[in-house]
N, CA, C and O atoms as a GROMACS GRO file, in nm:
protein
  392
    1UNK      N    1  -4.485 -14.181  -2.491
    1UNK     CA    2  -4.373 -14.271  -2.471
    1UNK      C    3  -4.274 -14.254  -2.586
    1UNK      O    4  -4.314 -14.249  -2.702
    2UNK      N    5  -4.140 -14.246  -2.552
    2UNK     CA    6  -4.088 -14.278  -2.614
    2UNK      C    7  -4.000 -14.417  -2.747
    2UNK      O    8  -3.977 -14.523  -2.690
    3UNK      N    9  -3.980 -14.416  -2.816
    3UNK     CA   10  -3.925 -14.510  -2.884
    3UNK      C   11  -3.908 -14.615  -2.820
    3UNK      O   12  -3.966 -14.724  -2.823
    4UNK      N   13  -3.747 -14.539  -2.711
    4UNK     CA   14  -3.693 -14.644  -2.685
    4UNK      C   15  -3.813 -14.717  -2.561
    4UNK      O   16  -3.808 -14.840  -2.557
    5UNK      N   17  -3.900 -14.660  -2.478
    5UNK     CA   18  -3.981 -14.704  -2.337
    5UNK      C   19  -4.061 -14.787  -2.508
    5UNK      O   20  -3.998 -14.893  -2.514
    6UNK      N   21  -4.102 -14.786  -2.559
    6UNK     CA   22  -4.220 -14.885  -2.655
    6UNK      C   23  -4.145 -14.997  -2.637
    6UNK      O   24  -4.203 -15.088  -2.578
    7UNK      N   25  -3.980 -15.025  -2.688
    7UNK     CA   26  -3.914 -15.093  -2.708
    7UNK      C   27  -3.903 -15.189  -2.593
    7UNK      O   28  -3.929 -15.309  -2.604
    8UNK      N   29  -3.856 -15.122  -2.461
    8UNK     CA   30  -3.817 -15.205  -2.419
    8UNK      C   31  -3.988 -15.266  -2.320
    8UNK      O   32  -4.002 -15.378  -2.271
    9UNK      N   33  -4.066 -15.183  -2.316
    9UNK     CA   34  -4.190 -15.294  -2.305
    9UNK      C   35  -4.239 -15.378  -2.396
    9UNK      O   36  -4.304 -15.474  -2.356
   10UNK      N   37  -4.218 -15.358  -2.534
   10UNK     CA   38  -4.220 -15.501  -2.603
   10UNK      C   39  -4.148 -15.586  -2.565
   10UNK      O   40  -4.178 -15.692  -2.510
   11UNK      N   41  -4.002 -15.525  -2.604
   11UNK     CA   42  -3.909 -15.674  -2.501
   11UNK      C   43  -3.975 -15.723  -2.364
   11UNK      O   44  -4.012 -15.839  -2.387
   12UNK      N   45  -4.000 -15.697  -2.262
   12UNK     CA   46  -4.026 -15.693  -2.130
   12UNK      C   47  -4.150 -15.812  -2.182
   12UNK      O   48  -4.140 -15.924  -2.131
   13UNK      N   49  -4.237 -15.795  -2.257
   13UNK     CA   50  -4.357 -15.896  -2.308
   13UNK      C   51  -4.301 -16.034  -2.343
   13UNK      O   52  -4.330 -16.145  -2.297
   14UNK      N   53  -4.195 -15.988  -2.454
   14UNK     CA   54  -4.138 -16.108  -2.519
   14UNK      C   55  -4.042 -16.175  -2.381
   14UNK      O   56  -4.062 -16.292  -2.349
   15UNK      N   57  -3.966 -16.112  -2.325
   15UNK     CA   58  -3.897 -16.189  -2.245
   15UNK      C   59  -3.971 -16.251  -2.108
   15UNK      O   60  -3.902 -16.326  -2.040
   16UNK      N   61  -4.116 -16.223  -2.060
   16UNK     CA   62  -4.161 -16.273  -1.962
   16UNK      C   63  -4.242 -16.370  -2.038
   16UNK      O   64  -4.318 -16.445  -1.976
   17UNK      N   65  -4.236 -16.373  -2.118
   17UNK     CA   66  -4.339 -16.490  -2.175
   17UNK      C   67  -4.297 -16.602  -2.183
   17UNK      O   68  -4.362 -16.707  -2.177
   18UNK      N   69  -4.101 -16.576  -2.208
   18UNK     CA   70  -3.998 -16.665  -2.231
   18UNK      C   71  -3.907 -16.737  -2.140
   18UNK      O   72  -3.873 -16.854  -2.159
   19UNK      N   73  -3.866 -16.660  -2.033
   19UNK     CA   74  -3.768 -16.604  -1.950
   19UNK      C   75  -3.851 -16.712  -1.837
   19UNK      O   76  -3.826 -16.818  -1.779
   20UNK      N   77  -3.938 -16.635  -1.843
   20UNK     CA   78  -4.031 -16.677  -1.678
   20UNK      C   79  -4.046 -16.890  -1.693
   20UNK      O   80  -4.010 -16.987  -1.626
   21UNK      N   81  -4.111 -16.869  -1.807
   21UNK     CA   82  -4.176 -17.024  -1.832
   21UNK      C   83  -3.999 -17.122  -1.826
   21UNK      O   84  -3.981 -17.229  -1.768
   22UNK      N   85  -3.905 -17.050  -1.893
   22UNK     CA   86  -3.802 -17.153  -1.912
   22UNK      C   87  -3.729 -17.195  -1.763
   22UNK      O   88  -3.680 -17.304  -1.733
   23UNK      N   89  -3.740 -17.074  -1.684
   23UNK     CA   90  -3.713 -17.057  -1.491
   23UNK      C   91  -3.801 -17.180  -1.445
   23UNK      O   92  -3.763 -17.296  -1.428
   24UNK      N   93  -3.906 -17.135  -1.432
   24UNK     CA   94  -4.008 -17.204  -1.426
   24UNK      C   95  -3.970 -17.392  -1.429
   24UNK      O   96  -3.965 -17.473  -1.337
   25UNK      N   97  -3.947 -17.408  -1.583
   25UNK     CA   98  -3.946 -17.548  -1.565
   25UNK      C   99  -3.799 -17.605  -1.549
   25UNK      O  100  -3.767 -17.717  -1.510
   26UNK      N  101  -3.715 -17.500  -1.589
   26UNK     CA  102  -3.603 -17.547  -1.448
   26UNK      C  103  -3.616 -17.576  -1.321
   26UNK      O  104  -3.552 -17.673  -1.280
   27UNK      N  105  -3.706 -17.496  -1.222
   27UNK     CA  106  -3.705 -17.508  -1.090
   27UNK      C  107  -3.757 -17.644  -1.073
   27UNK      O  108  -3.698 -17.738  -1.022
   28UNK      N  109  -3.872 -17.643  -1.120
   28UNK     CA  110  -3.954 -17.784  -1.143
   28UNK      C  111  -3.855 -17.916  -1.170
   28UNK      O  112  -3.874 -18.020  -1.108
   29UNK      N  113  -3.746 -17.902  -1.269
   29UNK     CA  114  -3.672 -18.023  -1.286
   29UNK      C  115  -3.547 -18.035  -1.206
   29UNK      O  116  -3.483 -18.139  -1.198
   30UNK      N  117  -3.509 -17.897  -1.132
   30UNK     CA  118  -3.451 -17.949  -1.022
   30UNK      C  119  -3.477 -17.975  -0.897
   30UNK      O  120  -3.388 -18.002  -0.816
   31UNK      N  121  -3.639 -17.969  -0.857
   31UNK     CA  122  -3.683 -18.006  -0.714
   31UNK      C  123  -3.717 -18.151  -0.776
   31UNK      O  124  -3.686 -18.246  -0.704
   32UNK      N  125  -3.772 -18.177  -0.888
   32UNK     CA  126  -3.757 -18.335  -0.911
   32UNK      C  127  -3.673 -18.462  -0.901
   32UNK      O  128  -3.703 -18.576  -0.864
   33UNK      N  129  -3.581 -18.419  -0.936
   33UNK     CA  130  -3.426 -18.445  -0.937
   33UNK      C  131  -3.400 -18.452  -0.794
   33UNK      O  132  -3.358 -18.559  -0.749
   34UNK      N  133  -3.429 -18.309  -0.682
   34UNK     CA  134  -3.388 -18.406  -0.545
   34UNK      C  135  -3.480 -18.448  -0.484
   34UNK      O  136  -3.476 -18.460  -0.362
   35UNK      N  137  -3.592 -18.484  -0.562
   35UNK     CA  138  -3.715 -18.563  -0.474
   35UNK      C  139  -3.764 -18.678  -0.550
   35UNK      O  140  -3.871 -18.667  -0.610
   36UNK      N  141  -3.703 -18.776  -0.554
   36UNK     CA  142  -3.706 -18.868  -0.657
   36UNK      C  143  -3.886 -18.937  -0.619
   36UNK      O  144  -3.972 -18.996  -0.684
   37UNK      N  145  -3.875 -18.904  -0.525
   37UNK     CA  146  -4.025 -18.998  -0.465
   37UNK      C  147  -4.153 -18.912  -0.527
   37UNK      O  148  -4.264 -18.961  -0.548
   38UNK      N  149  -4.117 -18.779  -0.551
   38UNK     CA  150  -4.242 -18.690  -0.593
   38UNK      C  151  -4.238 -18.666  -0.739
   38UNK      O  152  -4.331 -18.598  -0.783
   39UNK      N  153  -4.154 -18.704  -0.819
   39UNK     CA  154  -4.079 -18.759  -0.942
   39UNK      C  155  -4.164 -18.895  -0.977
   39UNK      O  156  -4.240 -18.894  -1.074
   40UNK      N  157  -4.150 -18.993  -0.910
   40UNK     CA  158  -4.203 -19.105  -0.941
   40UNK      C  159  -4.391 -19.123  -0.912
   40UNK      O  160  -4.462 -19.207  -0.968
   41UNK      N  161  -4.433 -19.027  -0.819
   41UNK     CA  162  -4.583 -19.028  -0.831
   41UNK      C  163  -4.627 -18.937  -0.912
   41UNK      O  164  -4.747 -18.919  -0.932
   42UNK      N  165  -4.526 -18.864  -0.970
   42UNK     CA  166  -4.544 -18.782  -1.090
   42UNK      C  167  -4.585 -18.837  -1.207
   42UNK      O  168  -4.687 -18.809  -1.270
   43UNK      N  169  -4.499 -18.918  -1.234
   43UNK     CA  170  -4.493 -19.017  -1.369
   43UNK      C  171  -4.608 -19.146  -1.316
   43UNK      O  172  -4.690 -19.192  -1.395
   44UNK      N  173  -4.602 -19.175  -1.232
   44UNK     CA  174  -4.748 -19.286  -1.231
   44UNK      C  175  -4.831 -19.236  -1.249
   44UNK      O  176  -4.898 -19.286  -1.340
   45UNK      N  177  -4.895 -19.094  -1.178
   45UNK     CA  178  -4.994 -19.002  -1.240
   45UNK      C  179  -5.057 -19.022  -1.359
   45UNK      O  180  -5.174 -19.057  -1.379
   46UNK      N  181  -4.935 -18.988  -1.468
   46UNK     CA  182  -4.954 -18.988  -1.590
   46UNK      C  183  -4.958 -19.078  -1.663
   46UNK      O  184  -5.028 -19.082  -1.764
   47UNK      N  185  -4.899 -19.149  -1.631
   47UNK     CA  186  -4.887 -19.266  -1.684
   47UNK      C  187  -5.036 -19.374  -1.659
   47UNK      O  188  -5.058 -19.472  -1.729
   48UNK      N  189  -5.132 -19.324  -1.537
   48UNK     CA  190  -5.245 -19.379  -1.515
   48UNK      C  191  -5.365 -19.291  -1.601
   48UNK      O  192  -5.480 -19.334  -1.602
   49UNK      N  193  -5.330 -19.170  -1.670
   49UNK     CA  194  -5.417 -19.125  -1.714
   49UNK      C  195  -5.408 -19.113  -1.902
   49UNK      O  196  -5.499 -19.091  -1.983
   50UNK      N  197  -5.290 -19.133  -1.918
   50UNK     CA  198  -5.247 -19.127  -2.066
   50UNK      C  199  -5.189 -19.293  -2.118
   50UNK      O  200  -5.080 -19.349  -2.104
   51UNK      N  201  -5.323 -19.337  -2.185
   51UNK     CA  202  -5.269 -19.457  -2.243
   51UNK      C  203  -5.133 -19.479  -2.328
   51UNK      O  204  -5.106 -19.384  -2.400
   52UNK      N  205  -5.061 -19.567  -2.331
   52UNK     CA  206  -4.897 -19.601  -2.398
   52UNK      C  207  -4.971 -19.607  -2.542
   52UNK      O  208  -4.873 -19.605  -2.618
   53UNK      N  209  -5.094 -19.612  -2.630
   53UNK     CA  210  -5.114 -19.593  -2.741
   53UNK      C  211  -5.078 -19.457  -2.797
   53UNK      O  212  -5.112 -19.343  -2.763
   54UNK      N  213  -4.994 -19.506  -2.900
   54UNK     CA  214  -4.920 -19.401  -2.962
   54UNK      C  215  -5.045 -19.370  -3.102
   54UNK      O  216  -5.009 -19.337  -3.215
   55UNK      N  217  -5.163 -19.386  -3.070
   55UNK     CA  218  -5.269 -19.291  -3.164
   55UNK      C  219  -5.340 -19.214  -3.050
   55UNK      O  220  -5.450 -19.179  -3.091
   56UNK      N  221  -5.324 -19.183  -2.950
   56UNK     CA  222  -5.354 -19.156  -2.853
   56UNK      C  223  -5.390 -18.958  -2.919
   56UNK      O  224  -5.307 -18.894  -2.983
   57UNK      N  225  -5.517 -18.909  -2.884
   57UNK     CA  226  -5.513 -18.789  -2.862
   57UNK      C  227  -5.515 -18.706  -2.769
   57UNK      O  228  -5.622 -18.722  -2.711
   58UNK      N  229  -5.453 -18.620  -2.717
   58UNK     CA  230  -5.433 -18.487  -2.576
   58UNK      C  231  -5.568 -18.450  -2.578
   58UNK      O  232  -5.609 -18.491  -2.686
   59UNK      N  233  -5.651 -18.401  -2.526
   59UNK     CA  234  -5.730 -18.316  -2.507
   59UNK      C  235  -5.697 -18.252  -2.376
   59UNK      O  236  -5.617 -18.310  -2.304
   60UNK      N  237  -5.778 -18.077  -2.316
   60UNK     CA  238  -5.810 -18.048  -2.267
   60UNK      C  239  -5.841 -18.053  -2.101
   60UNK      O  240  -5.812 -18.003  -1.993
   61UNK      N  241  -5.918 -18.147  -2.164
   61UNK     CA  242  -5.954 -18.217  -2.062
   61UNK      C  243  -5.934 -18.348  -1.981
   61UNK      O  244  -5.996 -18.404  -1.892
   62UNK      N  245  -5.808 -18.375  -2.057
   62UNK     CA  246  -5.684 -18.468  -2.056
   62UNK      C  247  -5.594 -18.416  -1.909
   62UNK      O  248  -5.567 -18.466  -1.800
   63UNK      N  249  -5.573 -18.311  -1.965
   63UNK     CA  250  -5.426 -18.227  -1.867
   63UNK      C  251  -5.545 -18.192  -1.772
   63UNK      O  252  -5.496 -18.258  -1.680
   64UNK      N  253  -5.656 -18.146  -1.721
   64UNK     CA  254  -5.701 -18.056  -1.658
   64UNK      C  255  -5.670 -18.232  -1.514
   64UNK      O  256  -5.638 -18.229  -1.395
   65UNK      N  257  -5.700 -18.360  -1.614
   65UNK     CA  258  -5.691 -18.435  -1.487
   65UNK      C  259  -5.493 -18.446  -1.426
   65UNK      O  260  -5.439 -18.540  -1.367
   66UNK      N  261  -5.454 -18.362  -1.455
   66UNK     CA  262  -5.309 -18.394  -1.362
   66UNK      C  263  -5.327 -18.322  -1.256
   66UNK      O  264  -5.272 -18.213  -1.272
   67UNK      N  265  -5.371 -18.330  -1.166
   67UNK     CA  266  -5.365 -18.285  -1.061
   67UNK      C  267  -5.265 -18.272  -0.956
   67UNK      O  268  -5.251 -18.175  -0.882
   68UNK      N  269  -5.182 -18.401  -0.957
   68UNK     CA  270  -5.085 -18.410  -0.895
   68UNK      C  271  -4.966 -18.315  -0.956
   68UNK      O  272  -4.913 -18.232  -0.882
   69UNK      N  273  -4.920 -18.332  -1.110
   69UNK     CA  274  -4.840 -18.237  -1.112
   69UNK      C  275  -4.901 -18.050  -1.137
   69UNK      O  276  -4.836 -17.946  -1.123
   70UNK      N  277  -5.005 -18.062  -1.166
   70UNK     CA  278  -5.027 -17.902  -1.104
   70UNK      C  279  -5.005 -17.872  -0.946
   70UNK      O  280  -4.976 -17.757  -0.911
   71UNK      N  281  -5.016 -17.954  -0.874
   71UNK     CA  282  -4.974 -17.942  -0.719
   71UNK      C  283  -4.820 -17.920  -0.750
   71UNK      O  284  -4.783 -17.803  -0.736
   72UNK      N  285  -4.743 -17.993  -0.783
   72UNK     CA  286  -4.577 -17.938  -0.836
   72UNK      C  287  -4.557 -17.805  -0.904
   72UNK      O  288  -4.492 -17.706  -0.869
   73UNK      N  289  -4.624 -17.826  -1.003
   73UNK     CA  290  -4.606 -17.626  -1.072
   73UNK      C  291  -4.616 -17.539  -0.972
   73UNK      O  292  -4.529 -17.456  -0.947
   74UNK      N  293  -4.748 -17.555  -0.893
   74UNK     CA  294  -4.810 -17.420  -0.814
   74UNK      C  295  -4.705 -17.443  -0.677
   74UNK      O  296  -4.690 -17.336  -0.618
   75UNK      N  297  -4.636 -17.547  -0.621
   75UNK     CA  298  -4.529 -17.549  -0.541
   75UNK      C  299  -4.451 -17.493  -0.548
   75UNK      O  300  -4.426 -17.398  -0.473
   76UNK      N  301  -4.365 -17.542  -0.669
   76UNK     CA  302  -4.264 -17.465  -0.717
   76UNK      C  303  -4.244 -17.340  -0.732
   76UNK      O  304  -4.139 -17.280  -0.712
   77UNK      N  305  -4.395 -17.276  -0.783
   77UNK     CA  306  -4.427 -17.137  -0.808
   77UNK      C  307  -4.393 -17.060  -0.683
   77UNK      O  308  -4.328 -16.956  -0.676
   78UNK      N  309  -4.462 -17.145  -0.562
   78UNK     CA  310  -4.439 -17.081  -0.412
   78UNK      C  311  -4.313 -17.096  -0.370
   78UNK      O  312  -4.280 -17.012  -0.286
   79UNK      N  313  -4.239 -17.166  -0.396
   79UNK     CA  314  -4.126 -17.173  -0.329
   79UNK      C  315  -4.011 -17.066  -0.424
   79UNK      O  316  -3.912 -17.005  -0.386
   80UNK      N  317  -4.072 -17.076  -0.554
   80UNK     CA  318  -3.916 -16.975  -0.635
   80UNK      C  319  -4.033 -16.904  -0.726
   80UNK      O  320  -4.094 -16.975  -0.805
   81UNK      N  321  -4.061 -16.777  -0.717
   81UNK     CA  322  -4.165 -16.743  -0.793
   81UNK      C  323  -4.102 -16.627  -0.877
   81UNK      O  324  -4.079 -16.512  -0.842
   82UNK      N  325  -4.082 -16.682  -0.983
   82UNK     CA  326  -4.043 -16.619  -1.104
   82UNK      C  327  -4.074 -16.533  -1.139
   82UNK      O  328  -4.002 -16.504  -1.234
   83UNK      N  329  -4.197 -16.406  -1.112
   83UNK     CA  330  -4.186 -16.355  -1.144
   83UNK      C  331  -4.114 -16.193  -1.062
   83UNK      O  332  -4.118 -16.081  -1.114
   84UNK      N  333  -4.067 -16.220  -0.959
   84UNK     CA  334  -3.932 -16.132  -0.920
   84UNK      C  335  -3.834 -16.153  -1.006
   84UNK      O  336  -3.739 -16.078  -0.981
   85UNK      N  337  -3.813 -16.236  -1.114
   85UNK     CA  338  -3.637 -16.213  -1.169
   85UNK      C  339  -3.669 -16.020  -1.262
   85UNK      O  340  -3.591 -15.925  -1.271
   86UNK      N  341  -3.812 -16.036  -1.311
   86UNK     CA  342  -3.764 -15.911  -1.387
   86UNK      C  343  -3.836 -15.813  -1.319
   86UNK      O  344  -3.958 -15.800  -1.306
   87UNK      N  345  -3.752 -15.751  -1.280
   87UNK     CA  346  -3.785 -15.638  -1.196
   87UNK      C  347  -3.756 -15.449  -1.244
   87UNK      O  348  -3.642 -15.442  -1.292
   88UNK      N  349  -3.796 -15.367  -1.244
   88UNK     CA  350  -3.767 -15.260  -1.296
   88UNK      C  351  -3.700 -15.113  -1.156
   88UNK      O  352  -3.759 -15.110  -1.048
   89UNK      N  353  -3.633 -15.056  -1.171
   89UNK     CA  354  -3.575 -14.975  -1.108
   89UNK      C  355  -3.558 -14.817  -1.185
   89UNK      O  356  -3.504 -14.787  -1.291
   90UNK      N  357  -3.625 -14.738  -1.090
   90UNK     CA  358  -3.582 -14.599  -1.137
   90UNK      C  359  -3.451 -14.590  -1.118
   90UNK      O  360  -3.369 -14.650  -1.049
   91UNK      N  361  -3.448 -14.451  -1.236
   91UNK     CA  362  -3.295 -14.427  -1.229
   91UNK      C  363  -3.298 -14.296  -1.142
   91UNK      O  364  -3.200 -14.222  -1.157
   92UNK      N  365  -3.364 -14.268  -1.080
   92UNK     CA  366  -3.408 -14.110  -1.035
   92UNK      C  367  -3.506 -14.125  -0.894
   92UNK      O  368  -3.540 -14.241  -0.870
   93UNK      N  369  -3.548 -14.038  -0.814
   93UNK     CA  370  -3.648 -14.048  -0.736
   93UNK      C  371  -3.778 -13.985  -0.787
   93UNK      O  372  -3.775 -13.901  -0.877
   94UNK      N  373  -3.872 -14.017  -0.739
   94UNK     CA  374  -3.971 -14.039  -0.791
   94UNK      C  375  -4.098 -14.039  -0.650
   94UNK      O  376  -4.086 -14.096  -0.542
   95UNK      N  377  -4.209 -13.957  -0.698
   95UNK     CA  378  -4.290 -13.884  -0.640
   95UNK      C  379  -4.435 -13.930  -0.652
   95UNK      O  380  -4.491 -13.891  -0.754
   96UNK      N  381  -4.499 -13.998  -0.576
   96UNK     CA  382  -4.646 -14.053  -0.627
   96UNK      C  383  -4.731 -14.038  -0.563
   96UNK      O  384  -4.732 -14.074  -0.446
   97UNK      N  385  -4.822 -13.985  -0.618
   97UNK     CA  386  -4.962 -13.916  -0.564
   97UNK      C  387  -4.950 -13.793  -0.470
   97UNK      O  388  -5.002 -13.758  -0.364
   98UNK      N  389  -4.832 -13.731  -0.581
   98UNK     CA  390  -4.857 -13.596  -0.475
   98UNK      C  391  -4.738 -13.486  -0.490
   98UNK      O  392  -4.739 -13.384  -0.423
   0.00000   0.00000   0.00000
């Protein structure tokens, strides 16, 4: 490989790690936004599983109980799935397995 192909698959790492997740919770805050009703059993969700004590610790096994909004991520995922934005294209034709 060359230089520049190292390069731009490091970038390609750094930017799907970045790129994808920030899409991601855009899509999520704008299907919220027009679904105010799946918005609001969102937040009761959480709000039934994470006490308002502000010594409160996250665990693990904290998030694993949101169930309801992992049903939203993995929605969202299906309906706009991010990872088509980065896509790669020869500049040439190209011959495989043969």
């Amino acid at each position: 490989m060359t230089d520049i192909e190292i390069r731009a698959n490091i970038l390609d790492g750094i930017i799907a790690g970045t790129d994808t997740s920030a899409n991601l919770f855009s899509f999520v805050t704008y299907y919220l936004c027009h679904y105010p009703e799946v918005k609001q059993k969102m937040l009761a969700e959480i709000d039934s599983i994470f006490p308002p004590n502000s010594s409160f610790q996250l665990t693990h096994s904290d998030l694993s109980k949101l169930k309801y909004c992992e049903a939203i991520i993995k929605e969202v995922e299906r309906l706009l799935p991010v990872s088509n934005i980065l896509s790669r294209y020869p500049s040439e034709p190209i011959e495989v397995g043969g």
